[in-house]
C-alpha positions in Angstrom: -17.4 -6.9 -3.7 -14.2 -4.6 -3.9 -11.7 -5.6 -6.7 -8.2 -4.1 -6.2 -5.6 -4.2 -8.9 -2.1 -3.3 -8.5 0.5 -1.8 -10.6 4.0 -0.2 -10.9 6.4 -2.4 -9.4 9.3 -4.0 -11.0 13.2 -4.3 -10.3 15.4 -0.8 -9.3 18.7 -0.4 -8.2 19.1 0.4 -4.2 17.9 4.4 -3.6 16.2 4.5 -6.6 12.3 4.8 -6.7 8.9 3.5 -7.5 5.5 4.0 -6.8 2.7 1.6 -6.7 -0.8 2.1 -7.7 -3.6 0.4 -6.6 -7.3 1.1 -8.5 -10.4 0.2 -7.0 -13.9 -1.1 -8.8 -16.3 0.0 -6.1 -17.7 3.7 -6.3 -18.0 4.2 -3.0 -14.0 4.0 -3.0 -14.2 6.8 -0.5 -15.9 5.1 2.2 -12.6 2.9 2.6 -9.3 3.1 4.8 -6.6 1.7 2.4 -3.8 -0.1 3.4 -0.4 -1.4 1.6 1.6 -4.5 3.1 4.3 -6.7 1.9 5.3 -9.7 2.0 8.4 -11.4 1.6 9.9 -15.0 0.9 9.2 -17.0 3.7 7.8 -14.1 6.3 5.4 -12.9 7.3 2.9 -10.5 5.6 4.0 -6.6 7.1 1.8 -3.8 7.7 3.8 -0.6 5.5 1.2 2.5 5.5 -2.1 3.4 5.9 -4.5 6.1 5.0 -8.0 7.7 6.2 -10.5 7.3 3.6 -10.4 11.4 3.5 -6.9 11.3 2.6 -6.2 13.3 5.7 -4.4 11.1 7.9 -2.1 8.7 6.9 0.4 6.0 9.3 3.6 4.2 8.6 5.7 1.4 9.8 9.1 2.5 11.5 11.1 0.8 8.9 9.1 3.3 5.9 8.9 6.3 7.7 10.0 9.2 6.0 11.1 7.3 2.8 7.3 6.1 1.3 4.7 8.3 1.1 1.1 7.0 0.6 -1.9 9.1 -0.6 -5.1 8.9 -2.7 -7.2 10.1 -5.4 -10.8 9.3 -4.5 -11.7 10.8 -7.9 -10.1 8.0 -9.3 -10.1 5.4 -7.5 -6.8 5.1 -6.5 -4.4 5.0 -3.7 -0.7 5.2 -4.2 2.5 4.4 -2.7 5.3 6.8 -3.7 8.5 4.5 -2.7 12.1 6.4 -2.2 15.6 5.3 -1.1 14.6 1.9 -1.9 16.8 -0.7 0.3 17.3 -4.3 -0.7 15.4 -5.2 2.6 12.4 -3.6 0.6 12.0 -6.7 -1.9 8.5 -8.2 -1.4 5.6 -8.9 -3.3 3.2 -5.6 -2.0 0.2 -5.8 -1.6 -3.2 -3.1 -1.3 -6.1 -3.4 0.7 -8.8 -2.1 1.7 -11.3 -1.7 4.8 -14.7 0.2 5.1 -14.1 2.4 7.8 -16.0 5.4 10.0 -13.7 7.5 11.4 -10.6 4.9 12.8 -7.9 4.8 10.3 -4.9 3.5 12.3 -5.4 -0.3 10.6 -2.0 -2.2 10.5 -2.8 -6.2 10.7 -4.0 -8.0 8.1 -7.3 -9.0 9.4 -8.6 -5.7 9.7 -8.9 -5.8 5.8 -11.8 -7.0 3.8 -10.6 -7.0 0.5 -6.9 -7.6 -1.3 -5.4 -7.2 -4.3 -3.3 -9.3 -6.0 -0.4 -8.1 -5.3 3.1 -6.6 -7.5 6.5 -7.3 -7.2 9.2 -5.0 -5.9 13.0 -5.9 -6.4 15.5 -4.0 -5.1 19.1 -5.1 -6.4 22.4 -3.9 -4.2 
């Protein structure tokens, strides 16, 4: 059983930054794909970034790309998500995840994922 806690979010001013953490209890943390989503008040949960259990390869949504960066420290445990020109449209409880994986990576729906954290919050004021 994989137990993912979150940290780092909190409220910042629009184009300011953040990043996320997300620590892992299982040792084998580098046999997992992990995965960030958010979710926002009254939608639906979102796919935001993605990356190989190597920390090789990693995938965004569109409306990320080229503004959060995600990455890993398999030494630790941890996967992060480095979060810049933050936009009010950014505001949503985020969430990690994460899904034993061979060599497929490219996991952007929330079934694909076994195991969740709880989730932190992110607010972005205008």
């Amino acid at each position: 059983q994989v137990q993912l806690v979150e940290s780092g979010g909190g409220l910042v001013q629009a184009g300011g930054s953040l990043r996320l953490s997300c620590t892992a209890s299982e040792r084998t943390f580098s046999s997992y794909a992990m995965g960030w989503f958010r979710q926002a008040p009254g939608k639906e949960r979102e796919f935001v970034a993605v990356i190989r259990r190597s920390g090789t390869s990693t995938y965004y949504a569109d409306s990320v790309k080229g503004r959060f960066t995600i990455s890993r420290d398999n030494g630790k445990n941890t996967v992060y998500l480095q979060m810049n020109s933050l936009k009010p449209e950014d505001t949503a409880v985020y969430y990690c995840a994460a899904k034993i994986s061979g060599t497929s990576y490219v996991y952007s729906r929330p079934y694909d994922y076994g195991y969740w954290g709880q989730g932190t919050q992110v607010t972005v004021s205008s």
